[in-house]
C-alpha positions in Angstrom: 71.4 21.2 -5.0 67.8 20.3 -6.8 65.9 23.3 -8.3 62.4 22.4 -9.5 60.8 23.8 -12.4 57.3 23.9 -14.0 55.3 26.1 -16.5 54.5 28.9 -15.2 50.7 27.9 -16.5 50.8 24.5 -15.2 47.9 23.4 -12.7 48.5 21.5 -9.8 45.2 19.8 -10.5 44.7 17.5 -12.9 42.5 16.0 -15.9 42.2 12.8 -17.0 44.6 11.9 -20.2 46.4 15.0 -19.4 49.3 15.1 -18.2 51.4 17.2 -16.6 54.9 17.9 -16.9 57.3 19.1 -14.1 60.8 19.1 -14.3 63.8 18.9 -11.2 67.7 19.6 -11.9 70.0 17.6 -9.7 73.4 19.0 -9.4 76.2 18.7 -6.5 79.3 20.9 -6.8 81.5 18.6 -4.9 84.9 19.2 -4.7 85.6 15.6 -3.9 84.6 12.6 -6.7 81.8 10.9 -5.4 78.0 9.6 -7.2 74.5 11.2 -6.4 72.0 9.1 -6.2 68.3 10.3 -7.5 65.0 8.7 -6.0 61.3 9.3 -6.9 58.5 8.4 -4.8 55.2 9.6 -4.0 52.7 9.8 -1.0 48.8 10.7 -0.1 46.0 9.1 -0.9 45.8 9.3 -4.7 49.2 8.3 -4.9 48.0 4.8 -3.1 44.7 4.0 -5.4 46.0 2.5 -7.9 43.6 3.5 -10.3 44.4 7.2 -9.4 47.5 9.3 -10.3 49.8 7.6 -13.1 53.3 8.8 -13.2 56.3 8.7 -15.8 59.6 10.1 -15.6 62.4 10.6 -18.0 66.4 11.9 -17.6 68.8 13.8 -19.6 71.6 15.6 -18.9 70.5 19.4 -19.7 67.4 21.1 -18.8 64.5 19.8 -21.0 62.9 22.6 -23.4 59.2 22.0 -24.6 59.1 18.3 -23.4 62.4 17.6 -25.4 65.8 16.9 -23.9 68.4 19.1 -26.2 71.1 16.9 -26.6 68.3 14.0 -27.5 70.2 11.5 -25.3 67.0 11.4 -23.1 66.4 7.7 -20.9 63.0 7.1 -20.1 63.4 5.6 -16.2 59.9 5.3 -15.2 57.3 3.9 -17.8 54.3 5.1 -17.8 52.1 3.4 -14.7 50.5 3.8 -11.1 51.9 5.9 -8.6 51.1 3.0 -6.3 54.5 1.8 -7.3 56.3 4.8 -5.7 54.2 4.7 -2.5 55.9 1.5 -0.8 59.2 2.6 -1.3 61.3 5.3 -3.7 62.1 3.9 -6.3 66.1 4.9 -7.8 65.6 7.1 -11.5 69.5 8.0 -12.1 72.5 7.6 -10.3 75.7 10.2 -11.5 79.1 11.4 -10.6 79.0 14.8 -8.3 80.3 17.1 -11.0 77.0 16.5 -13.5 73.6 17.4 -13.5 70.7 15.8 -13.8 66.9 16.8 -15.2 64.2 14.4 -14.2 61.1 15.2 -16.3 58.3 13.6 -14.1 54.8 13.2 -15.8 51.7 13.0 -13.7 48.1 11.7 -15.2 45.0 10.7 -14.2 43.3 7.9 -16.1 40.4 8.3 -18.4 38.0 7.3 -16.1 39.1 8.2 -13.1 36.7 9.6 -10.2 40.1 10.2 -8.1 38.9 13.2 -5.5 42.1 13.0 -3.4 45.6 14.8 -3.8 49.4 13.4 -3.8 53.3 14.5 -3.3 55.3 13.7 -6.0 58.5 13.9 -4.6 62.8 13.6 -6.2 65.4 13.4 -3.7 69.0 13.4 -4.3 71.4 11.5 -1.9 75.3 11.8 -2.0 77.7 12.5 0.4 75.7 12.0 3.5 72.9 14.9 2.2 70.0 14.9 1.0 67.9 17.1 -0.8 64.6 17.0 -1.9 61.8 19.1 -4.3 57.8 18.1 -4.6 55.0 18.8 -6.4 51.4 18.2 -5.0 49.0 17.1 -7.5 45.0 16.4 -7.2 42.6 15.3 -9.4 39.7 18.2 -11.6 39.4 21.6 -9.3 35.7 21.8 -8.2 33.2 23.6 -10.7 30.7 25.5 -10.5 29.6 28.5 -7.9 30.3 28.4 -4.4 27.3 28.3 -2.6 28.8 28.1 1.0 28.8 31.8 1.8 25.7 33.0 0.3 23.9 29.7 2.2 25.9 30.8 5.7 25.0 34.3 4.8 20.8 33.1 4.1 21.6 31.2 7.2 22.0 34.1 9.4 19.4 36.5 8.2 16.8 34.0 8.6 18.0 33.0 11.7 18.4 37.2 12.8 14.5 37.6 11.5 13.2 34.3 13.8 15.2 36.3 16.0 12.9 39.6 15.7 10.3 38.4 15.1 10.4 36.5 18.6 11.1 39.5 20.3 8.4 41.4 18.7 6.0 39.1 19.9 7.8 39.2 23.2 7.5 42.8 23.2 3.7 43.1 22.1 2.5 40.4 24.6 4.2 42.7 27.5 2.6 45.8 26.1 -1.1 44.2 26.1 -0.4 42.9 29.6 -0.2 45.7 30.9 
């Protein structure tokens, strides 16, 4: 089972030098002994420009609380880097026994100066006894800014083109009237 869990506040878009956190739990109530493996890995194009998004991801054994793992026996996995490294292949975070759990904190950043205009999965998968399950998070770069102008230009759009339209068949109209 992997249930996913972010701040209720947290964008999916990002801004440079801010990251944003976004935690998975892992658990498999097997009734047999057996080891889940947990993968990370990441697709789209921002995930492939390597000067896009950055990614970290930590581990501990109890749902994190405020960034902090409660038992403080967190393992950082993932160092801080380019997604670019998850994109060729997933890349293994934690490997436990099926009657644990698992929280994999993941960390998603954009760098300083990044002009990034594209979006990425982020995405954990747990493998164990032939099953797999997995959670993602998309993630793009700044949300656009600013009014948007598409509707009142469509909307400009067509009453100039209805008042070409008039004033066409006004002309139309007198040039039938003096005719005749």
């Amino acid at each position: 089972m992997a249930r996913t869990e972010a701040p209720t506040a947290a964008p999916t878009n990002l801004a440079p030098n801010e990251p944003v956190p976004w935690q998975v739990g892992v658990s498999a109530p097997a009734e047999q002994p057996g080891t889940v493996t947990i993968s990370l890995s990441a697709r789209g194009p921002l995930a492939v420009d390597p000067d896009g998004l950055q990614v970290m991801a930590a581990v501990c054994a109890r749902r994190w609380v405020r960034g902090a793992c409660p038992d403080g026996r967190a393992e950082q996995v993932l160092a801080d880097g380019p997604a670019t490294r998850l994109a060729a292949r997933p890349v293994t975070v934690a490997s436990m026994p099926a009657d644990q759990q698992r929280w994999v904190l993941v960390s998603a950043n954009l760098l300083a100066n990044s002009t990034a205009s594209e979006s990425a999965d982020v995405v954990v998968t747990a493998t164990g006894f032939g099953d797999r399950a997995s959670a993602n998070g998309e993630v793009g770069p700044l949300p656009r800014t600013g009014a948007n102008l598409r509707t009142p230009v469509l909307a400009g759009a067509g009453a100039l083109l209805c008042g070409l339209l008039l004033i066409l068949t006004t002309r139309r109209h007198r040039t039938r009237v003096t005719q005749t």
